[in-house]
Each structure stands twice: as C-alpha cells, then as structure tokens.
C-alpha positions in Angstrom: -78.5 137.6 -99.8 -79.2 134.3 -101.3 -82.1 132.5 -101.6 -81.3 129.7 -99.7 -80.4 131.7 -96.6 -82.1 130.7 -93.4 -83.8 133.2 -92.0 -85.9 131.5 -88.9 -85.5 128.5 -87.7 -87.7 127.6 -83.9 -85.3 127.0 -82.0 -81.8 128.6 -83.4 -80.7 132.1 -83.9 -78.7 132.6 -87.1 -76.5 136.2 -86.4 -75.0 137.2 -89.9 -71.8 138.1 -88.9 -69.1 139.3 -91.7 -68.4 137.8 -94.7 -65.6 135.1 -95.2 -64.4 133.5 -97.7 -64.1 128.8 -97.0 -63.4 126.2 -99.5 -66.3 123.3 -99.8 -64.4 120.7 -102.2 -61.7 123.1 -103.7 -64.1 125.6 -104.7 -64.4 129.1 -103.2 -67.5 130.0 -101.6 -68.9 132.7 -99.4 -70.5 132.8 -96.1 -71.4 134.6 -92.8 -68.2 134.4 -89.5 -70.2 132.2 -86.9 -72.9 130.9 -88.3 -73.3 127.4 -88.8 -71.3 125.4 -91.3 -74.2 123.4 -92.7 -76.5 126.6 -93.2 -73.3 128.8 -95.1 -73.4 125.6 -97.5 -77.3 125.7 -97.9 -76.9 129.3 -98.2 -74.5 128.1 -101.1 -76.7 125.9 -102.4 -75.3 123.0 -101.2 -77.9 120.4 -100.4 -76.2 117.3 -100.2 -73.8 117.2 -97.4 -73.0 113.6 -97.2 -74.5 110.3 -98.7 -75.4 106.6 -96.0 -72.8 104.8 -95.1 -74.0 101.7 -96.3 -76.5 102.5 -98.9 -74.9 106.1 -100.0 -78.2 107.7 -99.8 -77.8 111.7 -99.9 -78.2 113.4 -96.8 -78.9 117.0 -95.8 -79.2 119.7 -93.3 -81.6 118.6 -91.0 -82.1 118.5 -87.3 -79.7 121.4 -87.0 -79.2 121.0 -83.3 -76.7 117.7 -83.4 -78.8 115.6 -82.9 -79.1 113.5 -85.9 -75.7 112.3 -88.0 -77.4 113.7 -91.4 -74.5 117.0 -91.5 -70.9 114.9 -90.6 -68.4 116.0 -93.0 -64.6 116.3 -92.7 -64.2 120.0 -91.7 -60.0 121.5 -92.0 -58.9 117.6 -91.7 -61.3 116.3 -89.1 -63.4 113.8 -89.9 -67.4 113.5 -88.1 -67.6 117.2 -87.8 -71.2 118.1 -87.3 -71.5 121.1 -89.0 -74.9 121.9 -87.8 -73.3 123.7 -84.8 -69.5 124.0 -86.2 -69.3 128.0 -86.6 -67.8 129.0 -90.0 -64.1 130.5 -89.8 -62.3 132.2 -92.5 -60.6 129.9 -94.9 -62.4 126.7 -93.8 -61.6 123.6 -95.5 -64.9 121.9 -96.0 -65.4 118.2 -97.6 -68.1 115.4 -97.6 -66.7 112.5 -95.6 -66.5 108.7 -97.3 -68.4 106.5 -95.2 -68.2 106.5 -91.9 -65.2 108.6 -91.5 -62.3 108.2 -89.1 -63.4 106.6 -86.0 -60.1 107.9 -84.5 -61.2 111.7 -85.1 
C-alpha cells in the first residue's frame, strides 16, 4: 500500500475496492475501483492536479467533498471533472485541464 494512501479522512469513507489499472497523462498507474480519482492520484504520488487559471498556481487535493475547484481535471475527455468524488473506473483517462477548461462540458 503506498504511502500516500489515505487512510481517514472526517467525513469520507475510502473502501479499497480492487485494483485497476488508469492512465494520468499517458502513463500507467494503479489504483483502487471506486474510490476517488483525486485520492488514487495522491495515492500515486500525484500532488499537483491542476495549476490557477490566471496565475497558474499548483493546486491540490483539498476539500475532497466538491466543494472547492482545487481537483478539476479533464477525466476520459470531459473537461471540469471534480475528481474529489469521480469514482475511479478501469482504464480511466486522466489529464490536468489548461485553464479554465471547456465551459461547454
């Protein structure tokens, strides 16, 4: 298990469901079916999921209830995907977003 995994969080129950196998930028990685997108990546080692809009500050996993916009990343196409509560699926397509993404997504 890596040392990144979340293992309590107040408020959210992480279940570690089987392992799959989702692509953050091209590259292979391995997480847990359902749980959250933005923990399998900080599981990963992934710290930076996104940078500001208009300064292009990095940003985070954060709130990790939706509430903030700190995890929005263009999940199998889709642009402004919080992946605080987007479940990890098998073969995922994972990438951080330029900007503001599409406002049409």
């Amino acid at each position: 298990m890596s040392e990144y995994r979340i293992q309590q969080h107040p408020i959210l129950q992480f279940s570690l469901g089987r392992r799959v196998k989702f692509y953050f930028e091209g590259e292979a990685l391995e997480g847990r079916e359902g749980e959250p997108v933005a923990a399998a990546l900080h599981a990963a080692g992934v710290k930076v999921l996104k940078y500001s809009a208009e300064r292009e500050r990095p940003r985070g996993f954060f709130c990790a209830i939706g509430n903030c916009s700190a995890c929005l990343m263009r999940v199998d196409g889709r642009a402004n995907v919080r992946t605080c509560l987007e479940p990890l699926r098998e073969g995922m397509w994972i990438e951080r977003q330029q900007g503001k993404g599409d406002l049409d997504a």
